[in-house]
C-alpha positions as a Markdown table, in Angstrom:
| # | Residue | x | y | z |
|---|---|---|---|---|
| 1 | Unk | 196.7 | -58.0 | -192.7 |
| 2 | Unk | 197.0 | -56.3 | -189.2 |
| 3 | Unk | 193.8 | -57.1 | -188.1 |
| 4 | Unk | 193.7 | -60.8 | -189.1 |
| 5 | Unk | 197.5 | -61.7 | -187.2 |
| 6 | Unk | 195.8 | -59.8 | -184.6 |
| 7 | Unk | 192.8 | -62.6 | -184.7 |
| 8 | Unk | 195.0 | -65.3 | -184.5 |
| 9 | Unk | 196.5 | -64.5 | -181.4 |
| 10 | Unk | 193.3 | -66.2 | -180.6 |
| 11 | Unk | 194.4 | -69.2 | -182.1 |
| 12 | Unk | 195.9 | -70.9 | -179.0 |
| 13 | Unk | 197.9 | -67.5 | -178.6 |
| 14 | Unk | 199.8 | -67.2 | -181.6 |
| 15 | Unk | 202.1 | -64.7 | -181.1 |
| 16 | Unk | 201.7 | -61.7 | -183.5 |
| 17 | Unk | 204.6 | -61.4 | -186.1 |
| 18 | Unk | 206.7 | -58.3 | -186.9 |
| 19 | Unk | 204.8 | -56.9 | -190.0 |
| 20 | Unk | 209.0 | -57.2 | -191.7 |
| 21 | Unk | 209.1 | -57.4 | -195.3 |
| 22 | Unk | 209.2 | -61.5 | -195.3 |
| 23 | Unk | 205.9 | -61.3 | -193.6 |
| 24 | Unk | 204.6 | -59.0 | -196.1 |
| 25 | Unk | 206.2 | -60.9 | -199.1 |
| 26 | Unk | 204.4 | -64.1 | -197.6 |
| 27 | Unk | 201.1 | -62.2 | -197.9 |
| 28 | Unk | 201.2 | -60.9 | -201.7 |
| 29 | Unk | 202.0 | -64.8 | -202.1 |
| 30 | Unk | 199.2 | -65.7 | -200.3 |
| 31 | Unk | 196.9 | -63.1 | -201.9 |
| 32 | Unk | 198.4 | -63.8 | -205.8 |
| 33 | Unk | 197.2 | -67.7 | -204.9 |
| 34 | Unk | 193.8 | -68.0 | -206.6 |
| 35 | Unk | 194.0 | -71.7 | -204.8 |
| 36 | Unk | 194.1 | -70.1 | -201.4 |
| 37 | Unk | 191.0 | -67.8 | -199.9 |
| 38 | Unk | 191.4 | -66.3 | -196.5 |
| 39 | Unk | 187.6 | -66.0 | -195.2 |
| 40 | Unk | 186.8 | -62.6 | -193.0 |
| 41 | Unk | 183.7 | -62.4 | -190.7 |
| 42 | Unk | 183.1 | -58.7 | -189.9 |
| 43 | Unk | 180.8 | -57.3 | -187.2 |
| 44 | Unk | 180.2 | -53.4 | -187.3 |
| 45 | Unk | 183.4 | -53.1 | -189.2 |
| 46 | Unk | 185.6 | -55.2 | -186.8 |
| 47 | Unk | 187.0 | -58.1 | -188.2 |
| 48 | Unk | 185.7 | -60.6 | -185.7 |
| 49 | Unk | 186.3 | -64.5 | -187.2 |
| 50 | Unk | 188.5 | -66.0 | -189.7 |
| 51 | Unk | 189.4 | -69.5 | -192.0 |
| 52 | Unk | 191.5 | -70.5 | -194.5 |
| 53 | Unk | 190.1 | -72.3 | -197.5 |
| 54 | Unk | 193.0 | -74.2 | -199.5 |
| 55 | Unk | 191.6 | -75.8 | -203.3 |
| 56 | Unk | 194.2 | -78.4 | -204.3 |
| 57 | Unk | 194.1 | -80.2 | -207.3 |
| 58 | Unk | 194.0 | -84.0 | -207.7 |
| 59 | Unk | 194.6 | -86.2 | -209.7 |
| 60 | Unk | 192.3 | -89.0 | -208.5 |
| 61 | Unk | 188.3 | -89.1 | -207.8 |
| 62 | Unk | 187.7 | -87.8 | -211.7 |
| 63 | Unk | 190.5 | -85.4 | -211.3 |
| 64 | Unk | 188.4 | -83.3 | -208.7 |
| 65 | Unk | 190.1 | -80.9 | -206.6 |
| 66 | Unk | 189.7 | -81.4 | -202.9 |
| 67 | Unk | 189.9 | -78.8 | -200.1 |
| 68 | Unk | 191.3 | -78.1 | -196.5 |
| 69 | Unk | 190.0 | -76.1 | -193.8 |
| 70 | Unk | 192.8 | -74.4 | -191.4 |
| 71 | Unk | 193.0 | -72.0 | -189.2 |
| 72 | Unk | 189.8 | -71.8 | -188.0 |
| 73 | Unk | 189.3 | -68.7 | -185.3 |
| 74 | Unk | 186.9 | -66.0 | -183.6 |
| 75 | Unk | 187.7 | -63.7 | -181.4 |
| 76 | Unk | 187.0 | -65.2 | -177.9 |
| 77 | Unk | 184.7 | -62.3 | -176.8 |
| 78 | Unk | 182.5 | -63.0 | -180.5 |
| 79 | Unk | 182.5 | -67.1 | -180.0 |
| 80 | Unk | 179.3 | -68.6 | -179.4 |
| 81 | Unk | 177.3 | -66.2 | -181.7 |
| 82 | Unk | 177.4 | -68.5 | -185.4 |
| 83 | Unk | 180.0 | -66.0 | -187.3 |
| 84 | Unk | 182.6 | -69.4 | -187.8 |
| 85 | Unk | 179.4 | -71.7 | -188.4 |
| 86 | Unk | 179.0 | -69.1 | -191.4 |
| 87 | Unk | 182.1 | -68.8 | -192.5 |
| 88 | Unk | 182.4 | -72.8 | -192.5 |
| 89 | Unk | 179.4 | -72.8 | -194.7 |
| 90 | Unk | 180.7 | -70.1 | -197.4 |
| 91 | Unk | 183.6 | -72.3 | -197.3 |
| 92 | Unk | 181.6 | -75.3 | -198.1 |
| 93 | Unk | 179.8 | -73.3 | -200.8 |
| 94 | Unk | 183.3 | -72.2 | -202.3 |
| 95 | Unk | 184.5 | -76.3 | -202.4 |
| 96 | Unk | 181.1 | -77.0 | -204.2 |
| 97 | Unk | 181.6 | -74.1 | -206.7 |
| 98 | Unk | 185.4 | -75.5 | -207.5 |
| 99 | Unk | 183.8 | -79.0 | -208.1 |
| 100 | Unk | 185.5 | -80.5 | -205.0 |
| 101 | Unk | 184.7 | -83.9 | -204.1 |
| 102 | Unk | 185.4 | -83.6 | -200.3 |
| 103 | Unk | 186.8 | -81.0 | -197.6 |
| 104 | Unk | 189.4 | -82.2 | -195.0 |
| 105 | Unk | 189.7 | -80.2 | -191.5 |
| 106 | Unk | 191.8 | -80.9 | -188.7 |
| 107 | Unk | 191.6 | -79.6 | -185.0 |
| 108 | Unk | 194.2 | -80.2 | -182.2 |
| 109 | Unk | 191.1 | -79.5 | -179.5 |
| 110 | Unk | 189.6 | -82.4 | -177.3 |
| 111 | Unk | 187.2 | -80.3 | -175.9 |
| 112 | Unk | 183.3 | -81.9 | -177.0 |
| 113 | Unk | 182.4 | -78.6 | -177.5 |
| 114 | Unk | 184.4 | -77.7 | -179.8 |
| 115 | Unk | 184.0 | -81.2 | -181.8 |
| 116 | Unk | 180.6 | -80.7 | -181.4 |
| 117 | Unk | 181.0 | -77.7 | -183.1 |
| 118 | Unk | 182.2 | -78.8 | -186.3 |
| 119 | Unk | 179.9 | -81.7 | -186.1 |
| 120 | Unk | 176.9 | -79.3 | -186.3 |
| 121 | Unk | 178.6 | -77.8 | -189.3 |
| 122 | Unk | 178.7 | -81.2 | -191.4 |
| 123 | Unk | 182.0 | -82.2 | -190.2 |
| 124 | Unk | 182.5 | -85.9 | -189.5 |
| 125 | Unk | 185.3 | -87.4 | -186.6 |
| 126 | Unk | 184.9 | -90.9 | -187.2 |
| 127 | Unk | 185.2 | -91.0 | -190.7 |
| 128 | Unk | 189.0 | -91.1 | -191.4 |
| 129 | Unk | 192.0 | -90.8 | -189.2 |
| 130 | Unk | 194.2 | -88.3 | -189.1 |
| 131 | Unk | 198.3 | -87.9 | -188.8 |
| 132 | Unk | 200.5 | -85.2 | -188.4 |
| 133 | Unk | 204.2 | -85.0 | -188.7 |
| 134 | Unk | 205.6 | -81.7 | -187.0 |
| 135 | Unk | 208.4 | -80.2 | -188.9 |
C-alpha cells in the first residue's frame, strides 16, 4: 500500500496519509471489493503507474454494469513511456470481461496533452458532459 500512496503524491501532489489504522481498515475494504481493482504498472520491480477500475451495477442498458476510471497516475519521471496507455487498455479489457456497456473517466487537466492522451486511448470529450459536486 506504501508504494501506491507514494505514487499518488503524483497525482496533483496528494499528500501521503499516515499509514493509521483507518487508512488500513480503508484498504482491506478496498481489497475485499471484488467491484473495485486497483491496476499496478511495474518496471524492474518499482511500481511506476497506477488506476482504479470501479464495476458498478445497473439497472438500465439490459442490466449491464458500467465502469469508472479514477485516479489515473505515473510517476512523473516514467510518463511519456505508454505504461498508463496499458494500464487503460487492461482496464478496458476488464469492463469488456464484466459485460459493461460503457466506461466513464473524468480529468480535472486542460492541458491538450493530456486530453490528447486519453483520446488516443479510446476516450471521447465531446460525447457527454460532465458535473461534479465537491463535498
Amino acid at each position: 500500500m506504501i508504494p501506491l500512496l507514494e505514487l499518488y503524491w503524483h497525482l496533483h501532489g496528494n499528500p501521503i496519509p499516515l499509514t493509521d489504522a483507518g487508512v488500513e481498515e480503508l484498504w482491506r475494504r478496498i481489497l475485499s471489493d471484488g467491484n473495485h481493482h486497483i491496476l499496478l504498472g511495474f518496471v524492474c520491480g518499482e511500481l511506476v503507474s497506477s488506476c482504479v477500475l470501479l464495476i458498478v451495477p445497473n439497472l438500465t442498458h439490459a442490466q449491464r454494469p458500467y465502469a469508472l476510471i479514477e485516479n489515473v497516475v505515473t510517476h512523473e519521471r516514467h510518463r511519456g513511456r505508454g505504461y498508463a496507455t496499458r494500464l487503460l487498455a487492461f482496464a478496458g479489457e476488464l469492463a469488456e470481461k464484466e459485460s459493461c456497456y460503457k466506461i466513464m473517466l473524468m480529468t480535472g487537466s486542460k492541458d491538450d496533452a493530456v486530453l490528447g492522451f486519453y483520446e488516443r486511448a479510446g476516450y471521447d470529450r465531446h460525447d457527454k458532459t460532465g458535473f461534479i459536486r465537491w463535498l
